[in-house]
Every structure is written in structure tokens, then in C-alpha cells.
C-alpha positions in Angstrom: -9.7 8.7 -10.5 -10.3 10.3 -6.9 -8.4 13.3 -7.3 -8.5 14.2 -3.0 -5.2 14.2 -1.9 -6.2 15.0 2.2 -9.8 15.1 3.8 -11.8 12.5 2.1 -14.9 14.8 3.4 -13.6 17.9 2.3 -10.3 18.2 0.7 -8.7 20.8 3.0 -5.0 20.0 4.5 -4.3 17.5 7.5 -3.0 18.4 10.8 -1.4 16.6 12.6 -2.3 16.9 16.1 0.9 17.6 18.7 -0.9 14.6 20.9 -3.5 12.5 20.2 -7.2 13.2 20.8 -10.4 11.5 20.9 -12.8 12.1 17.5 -15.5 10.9 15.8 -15.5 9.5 12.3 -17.3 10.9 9.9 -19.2 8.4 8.5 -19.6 5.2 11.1 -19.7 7.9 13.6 -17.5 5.9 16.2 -14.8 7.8 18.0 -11.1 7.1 18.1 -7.9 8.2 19.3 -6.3 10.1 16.8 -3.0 12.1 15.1 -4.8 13.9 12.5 -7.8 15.7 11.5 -8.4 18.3 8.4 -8.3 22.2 9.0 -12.2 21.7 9.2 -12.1 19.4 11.9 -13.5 16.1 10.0 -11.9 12.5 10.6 -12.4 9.7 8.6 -11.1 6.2 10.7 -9.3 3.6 8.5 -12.1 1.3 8.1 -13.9 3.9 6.3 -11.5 5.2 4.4 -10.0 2.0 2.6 -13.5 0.4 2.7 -14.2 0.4 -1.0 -11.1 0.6 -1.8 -10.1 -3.1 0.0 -13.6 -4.5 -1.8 -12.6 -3.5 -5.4 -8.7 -4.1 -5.0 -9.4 -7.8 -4.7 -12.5 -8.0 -6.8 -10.3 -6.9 -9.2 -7.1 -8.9 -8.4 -9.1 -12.4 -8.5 -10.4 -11.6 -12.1 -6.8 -10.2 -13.5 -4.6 -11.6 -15.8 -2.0 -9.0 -15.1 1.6 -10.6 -15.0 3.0 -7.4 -14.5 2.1 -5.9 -10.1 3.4 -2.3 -11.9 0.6 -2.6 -14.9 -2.2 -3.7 -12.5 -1.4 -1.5 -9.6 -1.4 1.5 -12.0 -4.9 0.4 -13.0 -6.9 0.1 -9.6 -5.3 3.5 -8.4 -7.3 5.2 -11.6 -10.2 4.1 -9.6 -12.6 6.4 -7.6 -12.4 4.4 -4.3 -8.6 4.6 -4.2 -7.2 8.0 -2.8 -4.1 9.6 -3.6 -3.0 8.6 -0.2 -4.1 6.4 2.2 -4.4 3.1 4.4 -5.9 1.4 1.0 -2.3 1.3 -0.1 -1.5 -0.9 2.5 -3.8 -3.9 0.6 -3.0 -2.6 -2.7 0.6 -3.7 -2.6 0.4 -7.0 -1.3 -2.3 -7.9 -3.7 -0.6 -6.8 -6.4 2.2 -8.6 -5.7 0.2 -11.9 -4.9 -2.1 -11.7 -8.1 1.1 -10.9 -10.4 2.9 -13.7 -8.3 0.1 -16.4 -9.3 -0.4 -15.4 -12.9 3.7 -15.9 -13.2 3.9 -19.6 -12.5 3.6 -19.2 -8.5 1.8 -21.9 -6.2 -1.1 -19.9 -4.2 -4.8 -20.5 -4.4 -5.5 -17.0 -5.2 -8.8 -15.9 -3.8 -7.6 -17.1 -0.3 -4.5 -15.5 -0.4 -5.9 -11.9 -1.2 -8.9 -12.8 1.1 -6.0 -13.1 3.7 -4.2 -10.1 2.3 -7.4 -7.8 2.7 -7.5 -8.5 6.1 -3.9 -8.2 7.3 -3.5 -5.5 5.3 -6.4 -3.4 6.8 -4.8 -3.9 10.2 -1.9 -1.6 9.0 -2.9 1.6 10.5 -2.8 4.9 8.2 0.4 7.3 8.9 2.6 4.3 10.0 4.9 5.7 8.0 5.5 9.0 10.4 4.3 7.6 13.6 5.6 3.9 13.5 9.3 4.2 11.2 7.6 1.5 9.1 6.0 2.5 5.6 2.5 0.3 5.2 3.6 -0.5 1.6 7.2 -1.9 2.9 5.0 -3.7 5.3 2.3 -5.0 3.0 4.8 -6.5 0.7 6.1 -8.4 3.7 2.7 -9.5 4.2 2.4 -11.2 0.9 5.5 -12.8 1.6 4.6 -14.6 4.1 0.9 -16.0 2.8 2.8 -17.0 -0.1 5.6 -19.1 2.3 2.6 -20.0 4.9 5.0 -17.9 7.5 4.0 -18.1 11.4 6.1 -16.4 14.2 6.8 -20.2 15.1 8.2 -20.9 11.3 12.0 -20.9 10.3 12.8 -19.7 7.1 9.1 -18.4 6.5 10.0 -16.1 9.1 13.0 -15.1 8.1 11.8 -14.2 3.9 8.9 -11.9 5.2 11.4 -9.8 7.8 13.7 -9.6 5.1 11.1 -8.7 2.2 9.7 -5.9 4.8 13.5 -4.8 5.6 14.3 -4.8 2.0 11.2 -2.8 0.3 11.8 -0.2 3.9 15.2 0.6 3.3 15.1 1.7 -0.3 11.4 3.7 0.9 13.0 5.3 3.3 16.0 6.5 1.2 14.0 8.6 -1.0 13.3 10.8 2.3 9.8 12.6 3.2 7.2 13.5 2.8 5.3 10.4 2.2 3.9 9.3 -1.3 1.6 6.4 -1.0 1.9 6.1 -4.8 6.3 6.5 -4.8 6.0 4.1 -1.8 4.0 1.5 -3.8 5.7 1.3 -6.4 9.4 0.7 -4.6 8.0 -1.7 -2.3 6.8 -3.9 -5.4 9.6 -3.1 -7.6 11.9 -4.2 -4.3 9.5 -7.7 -4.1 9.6 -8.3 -7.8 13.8 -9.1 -7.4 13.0 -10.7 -3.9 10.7 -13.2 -5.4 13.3 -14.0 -7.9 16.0 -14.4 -5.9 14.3 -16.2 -3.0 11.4 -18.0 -4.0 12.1 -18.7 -7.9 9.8 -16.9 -9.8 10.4 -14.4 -12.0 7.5 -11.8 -12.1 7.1 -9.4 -14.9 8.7 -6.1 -14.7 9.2 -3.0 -16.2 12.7 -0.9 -16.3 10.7 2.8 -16.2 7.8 3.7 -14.5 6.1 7.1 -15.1 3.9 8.3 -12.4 0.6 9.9 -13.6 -0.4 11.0 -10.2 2.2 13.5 -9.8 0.0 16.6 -10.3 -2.5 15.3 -7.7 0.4 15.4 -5.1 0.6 18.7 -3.0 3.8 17.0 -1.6 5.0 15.9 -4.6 9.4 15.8 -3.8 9.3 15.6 -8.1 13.2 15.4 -9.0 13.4 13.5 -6.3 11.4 10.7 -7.4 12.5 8.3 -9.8 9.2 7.9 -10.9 8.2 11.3 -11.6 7.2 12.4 -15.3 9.3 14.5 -16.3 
């Protein structure tokens, strides 16, 4: 489990910048225009950062038998290239959804639809959350939405499903309040897509009424009784 919950380089706290400068990343070395950089001064861009993290979330995904998005999620985020927070999160969800999604009964050729997934998802910028007023998890769970119902901005319905799955998974993020937990954030937005599928789309993916976070501790910002999910 990668226990960093800031700089990937170093650990130390983010700032977040009062208006957005150019830096380089740390390790591609290109430079960007950005919000936040650690008390050290290091940057990592979202390409780097969710790198590994994109790679082994499908690599794992295709091979899973996992009926349950919960069960499997819960499993890749014990792994070193996922962080406590960050853009990773953003393919995480949608995958999840997608593999649990197949293994249920649903149509999709699998290793097309996460191939799809990785790369829509890694467009969702990190801090979207705070800067945009649109969680990436809400957002990748709208994304797997619409590769499952082949949605385009020119389709009907298809449309319609993946604004409403985003909208959905958003408005019960968002009402849990700040600060942002990549891992309380995940979980809603498939919890949220579990009983849109259902409803919408006909199939019934595995569940689970309780769900005990075990990455609490590694949280600085942590809102604890807050969170439904927080181990008590």
C-alpha cells in the first residue's frame, strides 16, 4: 500500500497556489501550468502520477472475476502505484464499475471498454474536485456509463444516462462536504452507479450494505464521523 498522502516525491503538504504558475514535473521534466506544488516546491503532472496506477488498474480489471466494484476497488488501492489521493482515482472508478458490470451478466467486450476507460479517464485533470465543482470519481462513473450505452454528444438517451449517472454520483459526493477523499469519493460514486445500473440499464451488480474504510489513518484530512465509511 503507498502510504503518501501529498507529494509523491516527498510527502510534505500541498499548497495550493493563489494563481497558477508555470513548473516543471518531476519526473518527465515538462513544465505546466499549475495550482499546487508541495512545501518543497516539487510537482508531479498527472501523467506521471497515475501512470502505474492506469497500467495496473486495467491489467487487473481484465483478469478479475470480481462481481462486487466495492471488493475489487478495495483491492487495487492496497497497491503501491495507487496513492491515497490522486488523478488514478479517476480510472479506478469507471473500471471498477465496468469490470463488475461485465462479470454480472452485462453486454461489453471488456478489454475495449477499460482500454477506452483508461484513456478518458486520464483526461480528468487532478483537483477537479476544488477547481472545476465536479469530483473526478462522480465524473468517471459517468464515463463508464456512457461506454457501456455507446453514448456520443449526438446520441438521445445515451446522452441523457451518463449526465444523469455523473449528476447522481455528484450530488451525494458533494453532500458529505470537504475536504476531498479520493477513497470516500470512490466509493459513493460506485455505490451511487451500482443502483443506477439497476434501475436504468437492468443489471443488478453485487453490492454490499457496509463498507469499512481501511485507509482512514493514512488520511491527514480524514472528516472521520463524517464519513459513512469510516471504521469506527
Amino acid at each position: 500500500m503507498n502510504f503518501k498522502n501529498n507529494c509523491i516525491i516527498c510527502n510534505k503538504d500541498l499548497m495550493y497556489l493563489k494563481e497558477p504558475k508555470e513548473h516543471k514535473c518531476m519526473i518527465c521534466g515538462k513544465e505546466f501550468l499549475v495550482d499546487s506544488i508541495c512545501e518543497d516546491g516539487h510537482y508531479v503532472c498527472d501523467s506521471c502520477h497515475s501512470k502505474d496506477g492506469a497500467a495496473m488498474i486495467k491489467e487487473i480489471c481484465i483478469h478479475s472475476s470480481d462481481k462486487n466494484p466495492i471488493k475489487l476497488m478495495e483491492k487495487i488501492m492496497k497497491e503501491p502505484s495507487i496513492h491515497m489521493h490522486g488523478p488514478e482515482h479517476h480510472v479506478l472508478v469507471g473500471a471498477a464499475i465496468l469490470t463488475a458490470y461485465k462479470n454480472c451478466g452485462g453486454n461489453i467486450e471488456l478489454k475495449s471498454a477499460l482500454f477506452e476507460m483508461v484513456r478518458r479517464g486520464q483526461q480528468v485533470p487532478g483537483g477537479v474536485c476544488g477547481f472545476w465543482g465536479c469530483c473526478g470519481a462522480a465524473v468517471s462513473s459517468g464515463i463508464a456509463v456512457s461506454i457501456i450505452t455507446g453514448s456520443t454528444p449526438l446520441k438521445n438517451e445515451e446522452w441523457k444516462l451518463s449526465n444523469l449517472m455523473t449528476s447522481k454520483a455528484l450530488k451525494a459526493i458533494g453532500e458529505f462536504g470537504g475536504p476531498r477523499c479520493c477513497k470516500r469519493d470512490s466509493f459513493t460514486a460506485v455505490n451511487e452507479a451500482c443502483d443506477f445500473i439497476e434501475d436504468n440499464l437492468k443489471v443488478t451488480i453485487e453490492t454490499q450494505e457496509e463498507i469499512n474504510c481501511k485507509f482512514s489513518m493514512y488520511n491527514q484530512q480524514c472528516i472521520k464521523g463524517r464519513c459513512p465509511y469510516f471504521n469506527r
